[in-house]
C-alpha positions in Angstrom: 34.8 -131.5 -124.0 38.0 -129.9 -124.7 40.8 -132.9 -125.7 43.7 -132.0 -123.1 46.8 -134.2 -123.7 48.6 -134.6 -120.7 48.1 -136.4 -117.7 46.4 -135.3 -114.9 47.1 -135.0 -111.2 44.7 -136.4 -108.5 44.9 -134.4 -105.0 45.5 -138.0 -102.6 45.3 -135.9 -99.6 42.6 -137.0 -97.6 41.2 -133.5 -96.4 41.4 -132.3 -100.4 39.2 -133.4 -102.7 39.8 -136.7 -103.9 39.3 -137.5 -107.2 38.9 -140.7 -109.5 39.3 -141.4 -113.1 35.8 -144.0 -112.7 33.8 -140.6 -110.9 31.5 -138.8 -113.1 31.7 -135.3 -113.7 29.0 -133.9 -114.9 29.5 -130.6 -117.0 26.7 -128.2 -116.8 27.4 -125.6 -120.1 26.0 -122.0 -120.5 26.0 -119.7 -123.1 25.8 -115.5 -122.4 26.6 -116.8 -118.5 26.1 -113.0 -117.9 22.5 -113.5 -118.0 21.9 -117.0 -116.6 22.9 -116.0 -112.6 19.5 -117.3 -111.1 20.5 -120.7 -112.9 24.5 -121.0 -111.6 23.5 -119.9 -108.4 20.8 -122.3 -108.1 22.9 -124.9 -109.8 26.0 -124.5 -107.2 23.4 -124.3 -104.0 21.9 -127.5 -105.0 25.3 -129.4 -105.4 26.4 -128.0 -102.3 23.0 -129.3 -100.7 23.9 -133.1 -101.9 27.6 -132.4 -100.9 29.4 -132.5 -104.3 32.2 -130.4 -105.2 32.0 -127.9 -108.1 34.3 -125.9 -109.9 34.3 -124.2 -113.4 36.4 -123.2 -116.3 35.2 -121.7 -119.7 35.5 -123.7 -123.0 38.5 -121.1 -124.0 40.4 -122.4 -121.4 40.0 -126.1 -123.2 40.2 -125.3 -127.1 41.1 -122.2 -129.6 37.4 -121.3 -130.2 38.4 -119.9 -133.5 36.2 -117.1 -132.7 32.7 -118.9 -131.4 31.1 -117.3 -128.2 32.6 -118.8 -125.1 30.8 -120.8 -122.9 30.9 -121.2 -118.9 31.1 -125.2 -117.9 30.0 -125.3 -114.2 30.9 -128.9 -113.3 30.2 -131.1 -110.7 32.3 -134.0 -109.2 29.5 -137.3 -108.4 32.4 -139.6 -106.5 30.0 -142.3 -108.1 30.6 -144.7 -111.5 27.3 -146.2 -111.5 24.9 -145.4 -114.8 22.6 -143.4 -112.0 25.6 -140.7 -110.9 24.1 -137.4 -110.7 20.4 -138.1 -111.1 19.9 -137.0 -107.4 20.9 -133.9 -108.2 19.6 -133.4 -112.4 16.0 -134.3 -110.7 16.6 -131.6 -108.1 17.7 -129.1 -111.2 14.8 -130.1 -113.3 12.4 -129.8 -110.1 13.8 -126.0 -109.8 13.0 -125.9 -113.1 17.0 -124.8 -113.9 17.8 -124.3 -117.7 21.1 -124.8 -118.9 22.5 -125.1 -122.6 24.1 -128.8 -122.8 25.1 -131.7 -120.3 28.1 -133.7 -120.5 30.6 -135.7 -119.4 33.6 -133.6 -118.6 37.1 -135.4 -118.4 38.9 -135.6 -114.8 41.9 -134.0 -116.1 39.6 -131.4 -117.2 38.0 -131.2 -113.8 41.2 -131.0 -112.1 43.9 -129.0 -114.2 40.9 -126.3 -116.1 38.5 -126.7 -113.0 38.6 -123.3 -110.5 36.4 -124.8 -107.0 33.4 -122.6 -106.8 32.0 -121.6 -103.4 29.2 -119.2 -104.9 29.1 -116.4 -107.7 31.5 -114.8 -105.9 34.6 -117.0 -107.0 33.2 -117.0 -110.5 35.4 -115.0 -113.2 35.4 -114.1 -117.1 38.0 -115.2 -119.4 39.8 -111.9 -118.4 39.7 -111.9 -115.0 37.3 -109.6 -114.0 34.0 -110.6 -111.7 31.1 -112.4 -113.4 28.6 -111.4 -111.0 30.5 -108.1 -109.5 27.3 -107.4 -107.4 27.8 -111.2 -105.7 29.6 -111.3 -102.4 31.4 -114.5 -100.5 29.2 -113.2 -97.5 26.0 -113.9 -99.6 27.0 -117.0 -100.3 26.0 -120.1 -98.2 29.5 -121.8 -97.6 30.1 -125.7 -97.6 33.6 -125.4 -97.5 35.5 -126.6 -94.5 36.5 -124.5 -92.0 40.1 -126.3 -91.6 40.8 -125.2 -95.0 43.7 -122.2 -94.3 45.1 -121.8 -97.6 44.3 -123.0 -101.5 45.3 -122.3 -105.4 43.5 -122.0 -107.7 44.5 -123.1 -111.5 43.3 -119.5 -111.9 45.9 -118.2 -108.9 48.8 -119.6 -111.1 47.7 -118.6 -114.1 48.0 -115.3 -113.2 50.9 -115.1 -111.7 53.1 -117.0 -114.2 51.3 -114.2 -117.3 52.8 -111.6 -114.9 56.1 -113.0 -114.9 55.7 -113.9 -118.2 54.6 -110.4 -119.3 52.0 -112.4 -121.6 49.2 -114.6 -122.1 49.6 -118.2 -121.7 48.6 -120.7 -124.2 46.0 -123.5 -123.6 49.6 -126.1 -123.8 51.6 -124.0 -121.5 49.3 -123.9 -118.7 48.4 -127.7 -117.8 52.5 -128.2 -118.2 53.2 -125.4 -115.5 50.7 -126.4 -113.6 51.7 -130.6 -113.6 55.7 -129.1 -112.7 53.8 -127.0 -110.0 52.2 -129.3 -108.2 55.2 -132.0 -108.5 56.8 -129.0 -106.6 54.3 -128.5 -104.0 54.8 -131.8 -102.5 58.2 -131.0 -101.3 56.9 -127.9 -99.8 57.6 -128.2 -95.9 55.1 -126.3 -93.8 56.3 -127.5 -90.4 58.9 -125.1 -89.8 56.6 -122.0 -90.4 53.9 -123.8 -87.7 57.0 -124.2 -85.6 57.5 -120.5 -85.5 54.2 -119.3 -85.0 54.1 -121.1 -82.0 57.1 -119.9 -80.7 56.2 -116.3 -81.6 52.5 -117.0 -80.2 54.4 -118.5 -76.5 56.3 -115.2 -76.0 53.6 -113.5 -76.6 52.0 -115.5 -74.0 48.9 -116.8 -76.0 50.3 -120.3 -76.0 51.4 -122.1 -72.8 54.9 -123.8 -72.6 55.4 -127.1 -74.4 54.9 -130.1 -71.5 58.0 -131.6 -70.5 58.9 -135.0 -71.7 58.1 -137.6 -69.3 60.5 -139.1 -67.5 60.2 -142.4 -68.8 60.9 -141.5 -72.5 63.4 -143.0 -74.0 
């Protein structure tokens, strides 16, 4: 895959995603993705079925393709190192009889800086932004992802807004350095007090009850 120098961030919190340097990801590549929908949809429904994570990126997003066709990599996270990581799920592929254009081993800073998580066709986009499969709806889509999940950003998310404050394109080197400064920024991101005034706003509105009174015995 694409060579990305810089290093890459791993999401430690234990309701993310947590990713390893010794996991395999496997990179599923298509050419004229347009026409390959019965494949990626088969593809995602079947990693979702053996509970691995997927995201995508496109190989523009990795390397200046000097103009060669793009190609869509649809990658999958195996949170295994052994030699057998992702046959479960190739055997599955192969019994559905799914095509695709090459197989390999995508990089985890690759997975994690390029990679947009993919719930169903619905999330997936061109290079410019605009639906891959306009017809394909979130509601269509069988879900795996957690309910407790309120809020996420997408490599995409930011890459979008910083072209809008940048009033251009971004290059393939600007993005994974924004994105590394972003994240770094993100962990000093309090959410408490927000949560602290929801509940109050929620208690005068009476939807939550009064906060119990500390016990007498507390220090």
């Amino acid at each position: 895959m694409g060579n990305i120098e810089h290093q890459a961030f791993i999401q430690s919190d234990p309701e993310s995603e947590i990713l390893d340097p010794h996991h395999f990801y496997a990179a599923y590549v298509f050419d004229r993705a347009k026409e390959r929908e019965t494949d990626i949809r088969t593809l995602i429904k079947a990693a979702q079925e053996h509970g691995y994570p997927v995201r995508y990126w496109w190989l523009s997003d990795a390397m200046d393709l000097q103009g060669s066709p793009d190609r869509l990599i649809v990658c999958v996270h195996h949170p295994l190192a052994s030699e057998s990581a992702g046959m479960d799920l190739y055997d599955k592929l192969k019994e559905k009889q799914v095509v695709w254009d090459d197989l390999e081993a995508a990089a985890i800073d690759e997975y994690s800086i390029l990679g947009a998580p993919v719930i169903g066709l619905a999330n997936l986009r061109s290079p410019y932004g605009e639906r891959l499969f306009p017809h394909a709806t979130l509601e269509d889509d069988e879900t795996t992802q957690s309910e407790e999940t309120l809020f996420t950003i997408t490599a995409q998310d930011v890459r979008e807004e910083a072209e809008d404050y940048l009033g251009r394109e971004m290059t393939n080197e600007e993005l994974p350095a924004v994105l590394e400064k972003f994240k770094k920024s993100l962990e000093y991101l309090d959410w408490r007090p927000y949560l602290d005034e929801a509940i109050q706003q929620c208690q005068k509105a009476g939807q939550v009850s009064p906060a119990a009174d500390p016990s007498p015995n507390a220090d």
